[in-house]
TIVOVEX-126933 format. One line per 8 residues: number of its first residue (from 1); for each residue x negated, y, z negated of N, C-alpha, C. Coordinates in nm, 3 decimals, decimal comma, padded with zeros to 5 digits. Layout:
// TIVOVEX-126933
NUM) X:Y:Z:X:Y:Z:X:Y:Z  ...
//
This chain:
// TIVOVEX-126933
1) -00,642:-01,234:01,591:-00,551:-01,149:01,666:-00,621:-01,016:01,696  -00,591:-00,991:01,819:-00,665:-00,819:01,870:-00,595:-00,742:01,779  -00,659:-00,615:01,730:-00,640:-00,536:01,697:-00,624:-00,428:01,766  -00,453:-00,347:01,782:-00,446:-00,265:01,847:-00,379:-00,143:01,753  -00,490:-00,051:01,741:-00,507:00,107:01,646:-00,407:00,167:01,728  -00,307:00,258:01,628:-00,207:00,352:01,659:-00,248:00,430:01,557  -00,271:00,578:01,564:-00,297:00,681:01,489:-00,188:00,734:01,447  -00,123:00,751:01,272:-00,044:00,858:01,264:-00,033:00,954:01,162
9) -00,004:01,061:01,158:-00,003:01,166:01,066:00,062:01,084:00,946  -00,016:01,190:00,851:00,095:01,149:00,719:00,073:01,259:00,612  00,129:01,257:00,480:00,101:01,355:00,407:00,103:01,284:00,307  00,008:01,283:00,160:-00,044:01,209:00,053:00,082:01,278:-00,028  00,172:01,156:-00,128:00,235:01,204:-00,214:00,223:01,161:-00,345  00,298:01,175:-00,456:00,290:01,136:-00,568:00,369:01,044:-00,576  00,315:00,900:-00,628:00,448:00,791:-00,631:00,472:00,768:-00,770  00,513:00,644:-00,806:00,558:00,582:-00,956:00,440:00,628:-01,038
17) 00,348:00,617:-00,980:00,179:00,585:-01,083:00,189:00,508:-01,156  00,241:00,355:-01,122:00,267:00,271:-01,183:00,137:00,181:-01,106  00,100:00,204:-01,014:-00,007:00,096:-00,938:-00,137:00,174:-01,042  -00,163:00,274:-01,018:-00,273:00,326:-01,109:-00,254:00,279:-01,274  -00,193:00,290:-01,295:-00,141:00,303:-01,467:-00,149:00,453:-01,514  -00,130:00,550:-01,441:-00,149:00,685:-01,484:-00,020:00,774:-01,483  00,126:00,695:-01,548:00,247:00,725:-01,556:00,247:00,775:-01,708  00,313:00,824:-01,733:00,373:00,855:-01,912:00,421:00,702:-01,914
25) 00,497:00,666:-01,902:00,595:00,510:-01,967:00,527:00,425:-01,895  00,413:00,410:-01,858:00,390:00,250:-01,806:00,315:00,154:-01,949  00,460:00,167:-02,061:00,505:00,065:-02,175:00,422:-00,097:-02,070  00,455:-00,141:-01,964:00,423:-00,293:-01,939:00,269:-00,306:-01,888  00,264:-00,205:-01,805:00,092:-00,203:-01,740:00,042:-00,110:-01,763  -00,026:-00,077:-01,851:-00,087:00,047:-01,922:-00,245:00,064:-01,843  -00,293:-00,057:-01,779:-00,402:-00,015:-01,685:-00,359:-00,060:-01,517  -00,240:-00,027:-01,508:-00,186:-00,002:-01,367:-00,171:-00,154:-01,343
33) -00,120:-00,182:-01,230:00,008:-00,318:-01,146:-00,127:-00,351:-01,079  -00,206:-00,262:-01,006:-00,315:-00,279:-00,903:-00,416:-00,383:-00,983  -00,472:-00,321:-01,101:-00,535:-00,427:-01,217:-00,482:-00,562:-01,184  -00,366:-00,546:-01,257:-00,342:-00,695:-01,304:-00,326:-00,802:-01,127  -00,230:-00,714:-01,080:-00,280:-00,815:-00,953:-00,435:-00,831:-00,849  -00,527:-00,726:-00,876:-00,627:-00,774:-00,811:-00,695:-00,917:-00,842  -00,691:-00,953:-00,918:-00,713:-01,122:-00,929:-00,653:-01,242:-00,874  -00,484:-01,195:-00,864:-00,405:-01,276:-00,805:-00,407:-01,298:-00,655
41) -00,461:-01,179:-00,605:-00,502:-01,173:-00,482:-00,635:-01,251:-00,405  -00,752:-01,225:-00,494:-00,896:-01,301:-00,467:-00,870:-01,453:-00,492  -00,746:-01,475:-00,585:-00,743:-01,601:-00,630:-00,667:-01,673:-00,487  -00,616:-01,609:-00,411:-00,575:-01,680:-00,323:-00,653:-01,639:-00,147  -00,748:-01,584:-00,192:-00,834:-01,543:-00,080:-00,847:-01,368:-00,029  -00,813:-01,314:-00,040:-00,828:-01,159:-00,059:-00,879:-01,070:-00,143  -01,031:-01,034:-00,157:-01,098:-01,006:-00,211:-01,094:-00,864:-00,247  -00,996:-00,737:-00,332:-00,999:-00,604:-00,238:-01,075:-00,539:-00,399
49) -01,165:-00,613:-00,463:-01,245:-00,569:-00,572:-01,351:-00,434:-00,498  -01,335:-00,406:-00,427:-01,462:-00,314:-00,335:-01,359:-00,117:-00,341  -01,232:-00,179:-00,351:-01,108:-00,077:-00,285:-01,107:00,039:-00,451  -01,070:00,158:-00,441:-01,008:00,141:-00,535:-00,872:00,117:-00,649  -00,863:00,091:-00,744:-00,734:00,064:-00,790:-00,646:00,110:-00,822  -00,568:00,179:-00,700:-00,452:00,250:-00,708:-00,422:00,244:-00,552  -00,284:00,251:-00,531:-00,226:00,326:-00,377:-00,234:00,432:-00,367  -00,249:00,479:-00,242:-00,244:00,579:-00,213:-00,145:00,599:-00,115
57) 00,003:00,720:-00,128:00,130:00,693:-00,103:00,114:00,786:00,006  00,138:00,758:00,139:00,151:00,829:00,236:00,281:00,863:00,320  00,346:00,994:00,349:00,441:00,941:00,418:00,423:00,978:00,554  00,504:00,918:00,665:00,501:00,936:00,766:00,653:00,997:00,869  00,691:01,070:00,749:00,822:01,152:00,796:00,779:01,236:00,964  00,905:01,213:01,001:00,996:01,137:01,035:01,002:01,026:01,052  00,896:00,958:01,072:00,892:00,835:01,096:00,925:00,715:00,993  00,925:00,598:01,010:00,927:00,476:00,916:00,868:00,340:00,987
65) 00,828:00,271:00,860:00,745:00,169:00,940:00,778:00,050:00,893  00,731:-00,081:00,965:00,794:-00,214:00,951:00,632:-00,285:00,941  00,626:-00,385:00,839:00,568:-00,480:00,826:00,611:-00,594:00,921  00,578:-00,614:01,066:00,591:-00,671:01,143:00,509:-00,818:01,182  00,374:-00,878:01,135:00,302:-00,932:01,147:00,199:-00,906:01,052  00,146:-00,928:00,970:00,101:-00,887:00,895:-00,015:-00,990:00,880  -00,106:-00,903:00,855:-00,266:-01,053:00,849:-00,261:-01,144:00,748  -00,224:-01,075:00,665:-00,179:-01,184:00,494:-00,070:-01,171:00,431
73) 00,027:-01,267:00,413:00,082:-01,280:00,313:00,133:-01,373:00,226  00,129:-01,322:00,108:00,139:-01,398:-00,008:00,265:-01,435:-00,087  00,335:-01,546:-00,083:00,424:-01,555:-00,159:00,416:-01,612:-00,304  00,546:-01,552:-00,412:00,548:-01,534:-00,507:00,450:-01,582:-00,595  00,341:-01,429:-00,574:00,258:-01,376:-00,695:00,284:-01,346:-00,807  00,289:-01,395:-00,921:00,320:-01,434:-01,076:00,164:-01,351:-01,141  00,199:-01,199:-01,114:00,117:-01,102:-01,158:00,111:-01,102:-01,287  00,237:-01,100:-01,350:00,240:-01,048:-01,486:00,309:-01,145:-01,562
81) 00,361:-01,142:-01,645:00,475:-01,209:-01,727:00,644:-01,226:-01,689  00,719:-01,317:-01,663:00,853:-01,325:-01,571:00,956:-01,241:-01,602  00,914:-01,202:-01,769:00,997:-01,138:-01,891:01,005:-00,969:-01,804  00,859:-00,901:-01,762:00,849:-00,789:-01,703:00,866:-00,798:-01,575  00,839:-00,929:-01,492:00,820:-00,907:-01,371:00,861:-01,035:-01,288  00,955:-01,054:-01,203:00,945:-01,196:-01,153:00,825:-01,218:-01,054  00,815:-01,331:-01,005:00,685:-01,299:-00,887:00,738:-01,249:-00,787  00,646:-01,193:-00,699:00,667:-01,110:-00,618:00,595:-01,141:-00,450
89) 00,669:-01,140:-00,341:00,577:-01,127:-00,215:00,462:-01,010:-00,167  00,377:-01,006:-00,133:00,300:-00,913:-00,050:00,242:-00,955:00,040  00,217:-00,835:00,158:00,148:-00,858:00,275:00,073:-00,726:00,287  -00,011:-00,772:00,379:-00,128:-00,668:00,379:-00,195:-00,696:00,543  -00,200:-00,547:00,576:-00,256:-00,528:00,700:-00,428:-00,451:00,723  -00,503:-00,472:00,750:-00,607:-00,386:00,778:-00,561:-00,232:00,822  -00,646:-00,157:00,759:-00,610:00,023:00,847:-00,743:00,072:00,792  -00,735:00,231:00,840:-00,870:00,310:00,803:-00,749:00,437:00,799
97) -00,785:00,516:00,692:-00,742:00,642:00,635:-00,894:00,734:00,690  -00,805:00,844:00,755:-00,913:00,935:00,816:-00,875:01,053:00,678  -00,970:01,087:00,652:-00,981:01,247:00,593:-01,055:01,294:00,588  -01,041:01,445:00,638:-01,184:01,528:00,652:-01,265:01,506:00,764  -01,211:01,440:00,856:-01,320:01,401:00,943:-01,365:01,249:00,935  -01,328:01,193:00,796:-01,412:01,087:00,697:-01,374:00,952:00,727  -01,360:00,860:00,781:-01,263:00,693:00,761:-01,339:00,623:00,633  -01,184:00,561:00,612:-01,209:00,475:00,471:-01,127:00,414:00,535
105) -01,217:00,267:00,499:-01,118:00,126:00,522:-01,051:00,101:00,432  -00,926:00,010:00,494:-00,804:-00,019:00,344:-00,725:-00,117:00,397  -00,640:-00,136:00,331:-00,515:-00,201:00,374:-00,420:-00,136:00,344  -00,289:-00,196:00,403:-00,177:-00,169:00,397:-00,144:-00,262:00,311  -00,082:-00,203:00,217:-00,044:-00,268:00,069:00,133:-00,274:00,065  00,195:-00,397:00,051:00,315:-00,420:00,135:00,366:-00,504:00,028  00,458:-00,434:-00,117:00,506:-00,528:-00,150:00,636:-00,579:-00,104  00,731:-00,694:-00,112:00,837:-00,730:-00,049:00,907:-00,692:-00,169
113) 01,008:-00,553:-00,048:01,138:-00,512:-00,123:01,186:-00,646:-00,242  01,248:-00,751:-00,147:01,320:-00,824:-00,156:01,302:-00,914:-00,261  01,152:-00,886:-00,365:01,119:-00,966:-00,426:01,052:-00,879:-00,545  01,093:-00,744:-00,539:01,068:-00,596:-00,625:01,208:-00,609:-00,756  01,165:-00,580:-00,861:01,241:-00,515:-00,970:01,266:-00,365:-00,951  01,168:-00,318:-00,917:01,177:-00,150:-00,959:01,081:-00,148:-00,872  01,079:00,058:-00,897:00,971:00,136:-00,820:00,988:00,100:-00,636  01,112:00,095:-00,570:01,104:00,069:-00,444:01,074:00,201:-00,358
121) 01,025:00,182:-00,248:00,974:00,275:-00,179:01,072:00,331:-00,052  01,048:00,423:-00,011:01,126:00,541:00,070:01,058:00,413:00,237  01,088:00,405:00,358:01,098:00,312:00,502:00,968:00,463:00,515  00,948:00,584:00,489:00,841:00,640:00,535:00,735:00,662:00,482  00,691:00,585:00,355:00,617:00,619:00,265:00,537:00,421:00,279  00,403:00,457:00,316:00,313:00,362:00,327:00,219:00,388:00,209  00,201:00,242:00,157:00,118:00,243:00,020:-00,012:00,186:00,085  -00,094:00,289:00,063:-00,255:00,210:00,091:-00,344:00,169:-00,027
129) -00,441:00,034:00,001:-00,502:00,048:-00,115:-00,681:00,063:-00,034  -00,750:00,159:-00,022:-00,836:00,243:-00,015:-00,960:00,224:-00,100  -01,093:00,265:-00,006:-01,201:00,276:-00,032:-01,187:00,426:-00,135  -01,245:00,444:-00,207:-01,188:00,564:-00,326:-01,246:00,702:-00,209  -01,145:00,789:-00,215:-01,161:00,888:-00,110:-01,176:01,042:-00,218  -01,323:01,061:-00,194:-01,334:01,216:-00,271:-01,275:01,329:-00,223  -01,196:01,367:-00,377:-01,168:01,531:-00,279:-01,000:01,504:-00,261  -00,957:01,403:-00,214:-00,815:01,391:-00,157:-00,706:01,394:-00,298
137) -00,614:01,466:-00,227:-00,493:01,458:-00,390:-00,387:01,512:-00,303  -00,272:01,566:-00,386:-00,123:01,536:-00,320:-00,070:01,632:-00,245  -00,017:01,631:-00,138:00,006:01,737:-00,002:-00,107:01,740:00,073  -00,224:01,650:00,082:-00,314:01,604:00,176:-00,278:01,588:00,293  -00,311:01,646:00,431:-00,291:01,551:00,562:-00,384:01,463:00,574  -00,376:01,347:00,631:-00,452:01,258:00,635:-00,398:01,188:00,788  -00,497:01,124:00,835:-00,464:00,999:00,945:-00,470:00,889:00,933  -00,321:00,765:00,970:-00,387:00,661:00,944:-00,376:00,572:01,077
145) -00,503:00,482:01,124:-00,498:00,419:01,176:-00,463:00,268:01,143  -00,371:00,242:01,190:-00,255:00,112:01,167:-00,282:00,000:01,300  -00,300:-00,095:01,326:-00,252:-00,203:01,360:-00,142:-00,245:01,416  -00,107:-00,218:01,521:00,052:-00,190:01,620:00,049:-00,370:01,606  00,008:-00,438:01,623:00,014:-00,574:01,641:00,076:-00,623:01,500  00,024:-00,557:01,433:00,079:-00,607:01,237:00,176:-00,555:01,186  00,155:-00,374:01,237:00,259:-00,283:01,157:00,379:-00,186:01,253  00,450:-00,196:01,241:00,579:-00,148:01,381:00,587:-00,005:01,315
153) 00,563:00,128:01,394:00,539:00,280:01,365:00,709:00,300:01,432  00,770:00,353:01,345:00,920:00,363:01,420:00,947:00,521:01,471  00,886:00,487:01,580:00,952:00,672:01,686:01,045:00,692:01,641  01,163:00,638:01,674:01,276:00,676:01,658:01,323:00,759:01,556  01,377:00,886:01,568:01,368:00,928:01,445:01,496:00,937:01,426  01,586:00,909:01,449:01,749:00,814:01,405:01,754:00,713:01,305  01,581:00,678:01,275:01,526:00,574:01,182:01,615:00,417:01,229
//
């Protein structure tokens, strides 16, 4: 499928820090969600061992965005134990995070609400998982270039 780049602002925030493991209470994943599922991922063809392991939470206020087509996705990933976690859907889109001038390739890291326990996310807050970006931390502007064909950027700001 062509790839068609839409550029949009965003601002880096602080999320669960449950994908990192760098929360006070992450009692279940003490080396972050990102860990334990990067295997589950290669195991079914998505290799993102290169990225590093954590999201990086962007929002795109006013805006909100839709996982519309998405290059991969995976149904129920059995990350962890059923006791902590049932399995879960994800999809994932190609993007590049501009900062500084800088692009880092990534994806769009897309877990399905619908298949989430906890930690759900705000319709303007995009989770990337990222080439490790020096220097960047929280109230960052950043750019991301998205995939209009994969990922739906919602103008509307009536949401």
């Amino acid at each position: 499928m062509r790839k068609k780049w839409e550029t949009v602002r965003g601002i880096v925030e602080r999320g669960y820090r449950v994908a990192s493991g760098d929360t006070e209470d992450s009692e279940y994943y003490p080396y972050g969600t990102i860990e334990l599922q990067l295997p589950k991922f290669k195991e079914r063809g998505l290799d993102l061992t290169q990225y590093y392991s954590a999201t990086l939470n962007i929002s795109i206020k006013p805006y909100t965005f839709e996982m519309k087509n998405p290059e991969i996705t995976f149904k129920n990933v059995a990350w962890t134990s059923p006791d902590k976690h049932p399995p879960e859907h994800f999809s994932f889109s190609r993007c590049r995070v501009i900062f500084k001038n800088k692009s880092y390739d990534g994806w769009v890291y897309y877990p399905h609400p619908e298949t989430k326990k906890r930690h759900f996310q705000r319709p303007d807050l995009i989770e990337i998982i990222a080439e490790k970006i020096d220097g960047i931390s929280y109230d960052d502007e950043v750019e991301l270039e998205i995939n209009m064909a994969e990922v739906l950027i919602n103008h509307d700001l009536a949401g």
